[in-house]
Residue, then its C-alpha position, 0 to 999 in steps of 0.5 A: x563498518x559503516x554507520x548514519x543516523x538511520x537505517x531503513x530496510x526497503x526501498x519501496x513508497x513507505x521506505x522511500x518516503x522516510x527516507x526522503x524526509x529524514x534526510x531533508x531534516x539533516x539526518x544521515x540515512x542510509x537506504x537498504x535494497x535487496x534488489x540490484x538498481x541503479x540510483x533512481x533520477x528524478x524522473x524516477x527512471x531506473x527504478x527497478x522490477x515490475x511491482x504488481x501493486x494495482x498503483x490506485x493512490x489517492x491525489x490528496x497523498x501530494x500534500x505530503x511532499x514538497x516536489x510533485x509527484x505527477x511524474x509518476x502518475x500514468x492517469x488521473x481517474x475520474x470515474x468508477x466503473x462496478x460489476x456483478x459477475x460481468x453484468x449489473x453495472x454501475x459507473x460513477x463519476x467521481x468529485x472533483x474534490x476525490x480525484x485518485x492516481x494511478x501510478x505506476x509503482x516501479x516509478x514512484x518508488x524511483x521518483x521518491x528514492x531519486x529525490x531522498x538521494x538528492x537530499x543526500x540519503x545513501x541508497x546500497x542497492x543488492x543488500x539482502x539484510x540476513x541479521x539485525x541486532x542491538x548492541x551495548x551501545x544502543x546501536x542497531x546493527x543491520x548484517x547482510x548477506x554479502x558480507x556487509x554491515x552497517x550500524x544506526x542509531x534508528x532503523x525503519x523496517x519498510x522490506x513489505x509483506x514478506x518482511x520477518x522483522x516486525x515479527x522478531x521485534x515484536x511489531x504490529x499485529x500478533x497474527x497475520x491476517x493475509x490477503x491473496x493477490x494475483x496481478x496481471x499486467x497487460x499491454x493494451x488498453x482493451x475494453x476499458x476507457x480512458x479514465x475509468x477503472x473497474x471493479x468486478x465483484x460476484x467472480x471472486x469468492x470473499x473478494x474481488x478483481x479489478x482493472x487500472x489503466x497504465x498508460x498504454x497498458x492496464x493492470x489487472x488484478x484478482x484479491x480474496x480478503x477473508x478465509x484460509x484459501x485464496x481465490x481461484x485467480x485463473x477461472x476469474x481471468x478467464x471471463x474477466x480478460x475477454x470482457x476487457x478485451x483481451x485473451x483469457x491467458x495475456x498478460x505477466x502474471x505474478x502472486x502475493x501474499x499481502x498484509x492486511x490491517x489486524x488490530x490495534x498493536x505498536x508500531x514502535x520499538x526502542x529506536x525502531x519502527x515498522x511501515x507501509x506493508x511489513x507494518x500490516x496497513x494495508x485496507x482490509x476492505x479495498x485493498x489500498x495500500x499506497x496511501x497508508x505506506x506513503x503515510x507511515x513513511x511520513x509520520x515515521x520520519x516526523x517520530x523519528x526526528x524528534x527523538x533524534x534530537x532528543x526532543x522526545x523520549x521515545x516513539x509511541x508518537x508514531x504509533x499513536x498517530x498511525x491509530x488515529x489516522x489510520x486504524x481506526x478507520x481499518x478497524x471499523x473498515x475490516x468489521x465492513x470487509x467481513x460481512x459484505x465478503x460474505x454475503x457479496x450479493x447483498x453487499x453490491x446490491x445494498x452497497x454498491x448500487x445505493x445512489x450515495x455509495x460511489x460518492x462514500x467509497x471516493x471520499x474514503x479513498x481521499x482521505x476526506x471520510x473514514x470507515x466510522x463514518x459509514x461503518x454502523x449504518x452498512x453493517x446494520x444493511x446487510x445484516x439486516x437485508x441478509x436476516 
């Protein structure tokens, strides 16, 4: 049986990204992927399957890391493009000071994979994790489905949305709050601009569509974030598409059932934390997951360095900082998301269209405002504007 210090279960952003660090603090981290990949270089080449994440991310995340991560970056986007139900538009020219990314997610998990290796991190690729226990010893004992095994002293869940381990070890939010996604992804540019994305409410029901570029390509994608049902993804790519410029049936399509954030729960266990989606991060309102999985992969690896050298007792660091951080702002972040989704109208007219807005939704982006920041003067908008 193999052994190291850590474990981490997924070699996505929030995987990828403890492992990089962990490793660069001297522990022996070995990195868990279901897929079959080749070792990612550098560059973040071989890097496995086409990802439908949109691949939005804040640049301010680059603080983060000691190596650039403009490898990864396909575009930088300097302004915001809105619309209800294909028309009323609204562009915004975003501040110097909030530029946003967009990555193509496949290279950046390579990138950030391929420099965790470097620093020494096994990657054991095809490793479909079937069992995870704890033994006598304090060990976390991680089984998969070929047969192999390996033991830990520490183990990171990071395998996404799908993940049922946070559930079993008793990680993050009690229910599951699911978010419907459809992503598209197409060659071509079409009608959109260099350096512009789009965001189309009005089309969806309790949600919206969007529209990155990649390159020489665009992804499209179509999200419903509150109620049971998801959206009708085909009737929105219908009109959605051939206003961008392409036909209505172009496009690699693929769905998934995205976690969002769902109240204030640890993150921790004994020896063990849950990050990036299968921590249930994901923004209830704009859907950005990139950010918070690159940041619980950071302050998880920085949690879990202390206790490895014993200088701190347990993990709750690392839940308590993700609150701090991150959910309070989700909390106040998801009250906005449950009224402005429905009534969408109200929301785009009082929201979107206000002067102030495109600045506000940059500065969240960035990191520079919270949703507590904003949250008690738009909720009272709306209802009061809806009333």
């Amino acid at each position: 049986m193999n052994r190291s210090d850590v474990v981490v279960i997924g070699a996505g952003a929030a995987g990828a990204a403890a492992s990089f660090h962990l490793s660069q603090a001297g522990h022996r981290v070995t990195l868990l992927e279901r897929d079959h990949r080749d070792e990612a270089g550098p560059q973040g080449s071989n890097c496995g399957r086409i990802k439908p994440c949109g691949g939005g991310m804040a640049a301010s995340v680059q603080q983060w890391f000691p190596f650039s991560l403009s490898p990864a970056v396909d575009e930088v986007i300097e302004r915001v493009e809105f619309s209800w139900c294909l028309t009323d538009p609204v562009v915004a020219e975003l501040p110097g000071s909030a530029p946003f990314w967009i990555v193509r997610r496949e290279r950046l998990d390579g990138l950030l994979v391929g420099k965790a290796v470097e620093n020494g991190a096994e990657l054991l690729s095809g490793f479909e994790v079937t069992d995870i226990k704890r033994t006598r010893e304090g060990q976390w004992q991680i089984s998969g489905a070929d047969g192999r095994s390996h033991e830990a002293r520490a183990l990171v869940i990071a395998d996404g949305s799908g993940s049922p381990w946070p559930a079993r070890l008793g990680l993050g939010p009690s229910s599951l709050h699911l978010a419907s996604t459809t992503s598209v992804r197409l060659d071509g540019r079409g009608a959109l601009r260099q350096g512009s994305a789009r965001f189309e409410f009005g089309l969806v029901h309790h949600g919206f569509a969007w529209a990155f570029p990649m390159g020489n390509g665009v992804n499209v994608g179509v999200g419903t974030f509150i109620g049971r049902h998801g959206a009708d993804s085909e009737a929105v790519l219908s009109q959605l598409l051939p206003d961008l410029g392409f036909e209505a049936d172009a496009g690699l399509r693929q769905q998934a059932a995205l976690r969002v954030w769902n109240g204030h729960q640890p993150l921790h266990g004994d020896g063990v934390v849950a990050v990036g989606d299968a921590a249930s991060l994901c923004d209830p309102f704009l859907a950005e997951g990139l950010r918070p999985a690159l940041m619980s992969g950071c302050e998880a690896a920085a949690s879990l360095d202390r206790w490895l050298r014993g200088e701190q007792g347990d993990l709750a660091s690392y839940s308590q900082q993700m609150r701090e951080r991150w959910g309070d702002s989700m909390g106040w972040g998801r009250r906005i998301a449950q009224v402005f989704y429905r009534f969408p109208k109200v929301g785009y007219q009082l929201g979107i269209k206000r002067p102030t807005a495109p600045q506000r939704i940059a500065q969240i982006l960035s990191g520079e405002m919270g949703y507590g920041d904003i949250a008690q003067r738009v909720i009272k908008r709306l209802l009061l504007k809806r009333g």
